[in-house]
N, C-alpha and C positions, 0 to 999 in steps of 0.2 A: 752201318747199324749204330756204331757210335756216335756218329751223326746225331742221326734221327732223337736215340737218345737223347743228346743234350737240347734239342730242340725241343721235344715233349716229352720232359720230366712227368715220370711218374710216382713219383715219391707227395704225400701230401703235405707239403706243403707248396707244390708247383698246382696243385688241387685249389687249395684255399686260396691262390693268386689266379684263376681263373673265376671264381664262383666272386671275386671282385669284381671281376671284369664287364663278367655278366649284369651286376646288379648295378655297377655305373652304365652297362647302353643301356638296362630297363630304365634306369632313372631317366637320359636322355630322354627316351622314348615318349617316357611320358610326357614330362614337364618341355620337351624340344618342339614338339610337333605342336602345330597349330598357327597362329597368327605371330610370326615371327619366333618362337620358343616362350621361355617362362616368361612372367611376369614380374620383373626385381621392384620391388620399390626402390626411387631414386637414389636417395641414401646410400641401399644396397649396392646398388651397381656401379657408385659409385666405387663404396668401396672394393668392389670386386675388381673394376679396372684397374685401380690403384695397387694392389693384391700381385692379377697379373702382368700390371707396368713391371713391378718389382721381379716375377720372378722369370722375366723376361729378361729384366737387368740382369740377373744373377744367373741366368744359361749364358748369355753372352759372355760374361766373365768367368764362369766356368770350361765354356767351349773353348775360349782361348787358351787356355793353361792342360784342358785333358784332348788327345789324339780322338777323333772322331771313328763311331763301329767298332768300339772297344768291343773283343771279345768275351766269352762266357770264364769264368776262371778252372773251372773242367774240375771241380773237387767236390763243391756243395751240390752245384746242381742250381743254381737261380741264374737267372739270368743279370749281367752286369750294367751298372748305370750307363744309360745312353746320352752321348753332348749332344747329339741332335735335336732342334726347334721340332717342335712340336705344333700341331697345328690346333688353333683355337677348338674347334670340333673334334679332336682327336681325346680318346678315352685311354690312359696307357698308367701301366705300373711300374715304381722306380724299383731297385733293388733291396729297398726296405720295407716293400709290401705296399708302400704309400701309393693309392690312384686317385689319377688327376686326371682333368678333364681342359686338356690343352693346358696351357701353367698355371689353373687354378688350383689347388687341393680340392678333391669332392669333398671333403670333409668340413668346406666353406657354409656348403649349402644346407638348408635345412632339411630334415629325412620326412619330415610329413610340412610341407610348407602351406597347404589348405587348412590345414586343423589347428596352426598357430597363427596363421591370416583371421580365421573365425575366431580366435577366442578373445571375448571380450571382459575378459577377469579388469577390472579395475587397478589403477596403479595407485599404490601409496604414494600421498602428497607427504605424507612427512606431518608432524604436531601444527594444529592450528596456529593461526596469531596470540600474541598474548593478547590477555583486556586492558582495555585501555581505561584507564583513566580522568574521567571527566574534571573540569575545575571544581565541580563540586565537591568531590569524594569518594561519589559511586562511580562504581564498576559497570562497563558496557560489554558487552562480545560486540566483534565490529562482524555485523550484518552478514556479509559475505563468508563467514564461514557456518553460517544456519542456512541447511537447506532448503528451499520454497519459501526462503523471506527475504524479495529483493530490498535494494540500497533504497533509502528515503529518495523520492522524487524529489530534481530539483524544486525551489520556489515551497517546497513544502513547512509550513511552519510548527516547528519540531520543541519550540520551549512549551513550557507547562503554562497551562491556562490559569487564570485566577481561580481563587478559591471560589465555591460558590456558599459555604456557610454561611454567610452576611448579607442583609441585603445592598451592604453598601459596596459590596461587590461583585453586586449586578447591576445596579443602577444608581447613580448618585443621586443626590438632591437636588443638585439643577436640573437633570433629568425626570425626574419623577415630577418636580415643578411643572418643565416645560410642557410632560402629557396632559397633565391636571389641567392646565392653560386653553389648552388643543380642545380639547373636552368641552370647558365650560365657554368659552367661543362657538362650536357648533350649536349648544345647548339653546344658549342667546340668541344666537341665528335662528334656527328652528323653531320656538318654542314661540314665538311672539305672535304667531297667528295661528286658525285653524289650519288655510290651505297651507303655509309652509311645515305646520305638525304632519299632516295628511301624507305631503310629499316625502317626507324624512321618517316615519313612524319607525319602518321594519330597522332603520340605522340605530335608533337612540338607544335599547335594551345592550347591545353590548358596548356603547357610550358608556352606560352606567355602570355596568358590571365591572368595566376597568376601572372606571372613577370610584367603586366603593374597594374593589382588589387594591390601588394604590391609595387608599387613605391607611386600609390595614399596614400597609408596607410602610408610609408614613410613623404609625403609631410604635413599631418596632425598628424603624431606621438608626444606626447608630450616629449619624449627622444632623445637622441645625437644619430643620422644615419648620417654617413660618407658622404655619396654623396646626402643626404636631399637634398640641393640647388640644384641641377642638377637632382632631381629627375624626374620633371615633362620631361626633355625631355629622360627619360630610359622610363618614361610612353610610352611617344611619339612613340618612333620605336619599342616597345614591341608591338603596336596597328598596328603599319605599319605590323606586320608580319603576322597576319590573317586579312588585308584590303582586299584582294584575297580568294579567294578559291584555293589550294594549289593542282599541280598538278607534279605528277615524272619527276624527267631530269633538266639538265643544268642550264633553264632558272630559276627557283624560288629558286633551289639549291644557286646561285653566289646570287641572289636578296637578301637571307634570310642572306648567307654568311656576305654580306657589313653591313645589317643590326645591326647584331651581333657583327661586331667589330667594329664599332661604338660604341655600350652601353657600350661594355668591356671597351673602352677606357672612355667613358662617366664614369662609376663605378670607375676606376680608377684615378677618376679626373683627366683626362686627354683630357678631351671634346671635340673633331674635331669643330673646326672653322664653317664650312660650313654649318652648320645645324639650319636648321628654327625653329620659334619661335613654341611653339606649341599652339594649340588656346588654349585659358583660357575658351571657354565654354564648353569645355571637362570636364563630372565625370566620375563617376566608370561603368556607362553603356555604355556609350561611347566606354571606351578603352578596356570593357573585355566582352565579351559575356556571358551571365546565363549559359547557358551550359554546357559550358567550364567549369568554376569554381565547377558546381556541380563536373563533371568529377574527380575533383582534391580533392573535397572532399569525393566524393567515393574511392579513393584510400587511404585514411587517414584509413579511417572505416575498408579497409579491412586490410591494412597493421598490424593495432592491433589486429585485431581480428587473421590475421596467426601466426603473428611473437613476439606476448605477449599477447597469449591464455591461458599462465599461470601463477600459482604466481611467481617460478622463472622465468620464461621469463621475466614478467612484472617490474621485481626488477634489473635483470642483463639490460631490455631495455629501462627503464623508460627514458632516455633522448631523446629516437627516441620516444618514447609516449607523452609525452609532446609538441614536436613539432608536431606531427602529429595531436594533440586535439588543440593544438593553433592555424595552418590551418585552420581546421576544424567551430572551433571557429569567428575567421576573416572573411572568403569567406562568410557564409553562412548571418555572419553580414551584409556585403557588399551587398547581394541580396537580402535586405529588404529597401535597403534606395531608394531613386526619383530614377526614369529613368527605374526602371526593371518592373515598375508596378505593383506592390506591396505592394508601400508604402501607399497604404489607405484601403488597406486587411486584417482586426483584426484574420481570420482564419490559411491566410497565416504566417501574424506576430507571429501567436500563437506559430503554428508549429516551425518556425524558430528558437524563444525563446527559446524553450525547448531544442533544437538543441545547442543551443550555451550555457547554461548553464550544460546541459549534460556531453559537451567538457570539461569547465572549470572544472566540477567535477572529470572527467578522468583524468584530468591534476593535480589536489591534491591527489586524488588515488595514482598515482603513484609517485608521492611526496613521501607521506607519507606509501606506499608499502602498502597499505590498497587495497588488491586485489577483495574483497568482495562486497569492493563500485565499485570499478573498471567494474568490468562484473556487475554491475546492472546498470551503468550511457550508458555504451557501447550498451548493451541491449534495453535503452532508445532511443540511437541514432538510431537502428536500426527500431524500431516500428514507431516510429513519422519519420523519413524519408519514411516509408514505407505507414503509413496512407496521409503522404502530396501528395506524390504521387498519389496516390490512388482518392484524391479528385482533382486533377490541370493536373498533367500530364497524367494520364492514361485519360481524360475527355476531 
């Protein structure tokens, strides 16, 4: 009977060392069964092996030094530490109430390990970077700690574009020269017969529109232009040439004809006497139609886009690139100021903006044979022309 007693204490806490017992084979039970038992992440098991390397080391060194089926000590009533190996699968209790599961501790293991595999609480990284520092002065936050604002594209040209308050900071005066050139060589060309008028008619109206747009630009350029002083009347008869609606034969042919050697002579400082004052309440709406201009800046757009669609094209063409973003640049300036109605349109302006800073970066692209910013500025000009669009003139 004393036996038996000390075998199955019934005193609680031989109680509380059983309902241990129990709740490590439920554990097994659960987390065992299945496709070879739980699932450690690797980490884990490693460090679990390592755990029971250890306390594997430490029975061995134990068993050595304590007699093996050491007895119960017959006073408390627990059962006394066992030196016997234990088997990996084996669920068993030491004499301190501690259970283990073969020389691990259960107490290794996690008590809900699904519902801490699922939680996906986020871990504190710790304070961002500081800001940095530019040569300039100002402060940046470096990209990468603003969420949904990736790192600047390689090849991406990231300095600040030129101002555009000036016109000499959209277009210089060899530039403005060189269009005005462009101009009155087609004009020359065309204008000396009827059949060559006939052929050319629908081209010449936004010819003109430009050539009267850059005299204004001219008259307020802060650089040295040739026939400046005379500019306002090359405005003048640039405006006379789409006063009409331009129709094939003789009559608008000789009309456009007179007109044109006038200005040549005008350009050439050479000024025919005979010619009237032109009114001083004339601007840039006045002498050039919206239209028009755009007209001329879609020809810029596409011209780079056929004729320095590559890195070398854009390296062998970069000087017709240049003038073509300076254009581009200029016109689109023009039809944000009074008169086109637009000048109190923050959306329109928006657009425009982007339009002409776009330009200027096309214009250092090819400067600097940086073809990578080149097709991402040109690209630019194509989308935001295409959304202004989209919101004014297709509406």
């Amino acid at each position: 009977m004393d036996l038996l007693l000390q075998e199955f204490p019934r005193d609680a806490e031989s109680r509380a060392d059983k309902n241990r017992t129990c709740f490590a084979w439920a554990a097994l039970l659960i987390f065992g069964i299945g496709c070879g038992g739980p699932a450690i992440p690797s980490a884990e098991r490693a460090a679990t092996d390592s755990t029971a390397s250890t306390a594997e080391t430490s029975d061995s060194l134990s068993s050595s030094a304590t007699p093996d089926n050491s007895e119960s000590d017959g006073t408390s009533g627990k059962p006394t530490s066992t030196t016997a190996k234990h088997g990996r699968g084996e669920v068993w209790v030491d004499e301190n109430g501690q259970t283990w599961f073969g020389n691990v501790p259960m107490d290794a293991f996690f008590d809900q390990p699904y519902t801490v595999a699922s939680d996906a609480t986020s871990i504190d990284k710790g304070d961002p970077p500081p800001p940095v520092i530019s040569s300039t002065g100002s402060t940046e936050i470096p990209s990468s700690t603003v969420t949904g604002i990736p790192d600047t594209p390689s090849g991406t040209d990231t300095t600040p574009t030129a101002s555009s308050d000036s016109w000499g900071d959209l277009i210089s005066a060899a530039e403005l020269d060189s269009e005005v050139k462009t101009i009155r060589n087609f004009l020359n060309e065309n204008l000396q017969s009827v059949g060559t008028y006939n052929s050319s008619m629908l081209m010449i109206p936004p010819k003109a529109a430009t050539l009267a747009a850059l005299a204004g630009v001219a008259m307020e350029h802060p650089n040295a232009v040739t026939w400046k002083d005379d500019a306002r009347f090359v405005r003048d008869l640039a405006k006379q040439m789409n006063s009409e609606t331009l129709r094939s034969g003789p009559k608008d042919q000789k009309r456009l004809l007179g007109l044109y050697e006038a200005m040549s002579d005008t350009l050439n400082r050479s000024r025919p006497a005979g010619l009237e004052e032109p009114p001083e309440s004339d601007g840039f709406a006045e002498v050039s139609e919206m239209r028009l201009l755009m007209h001329r800046v879609a020809e810029a757009e596409k011209r780079m886009k056929t004729e320095a669609g590559t890195t070398s094209a854009m390296t062998s063409r970069k000087d017709m690139v240049a003038q073509e973003a300076a254009m581009m640049a200029t016109l689109v300036k023009i039809v944000t100021l009074p008169g086109y109605g637009y000048e109190d349109d923050p959306a329109f302006k928006g657009y425009a903006n982007e339009v002409v800073q776009a330009a200027l970066t096309i214009k250092g692209a090819a400067e600097g044979n940086d073809f990578a910013t080149y097709e991402l500025a040109l690209t630019k000009v194509s989308t935001t022309c295409s959304n202004c669009h989209s919101d004014y003139k297709n509406n």
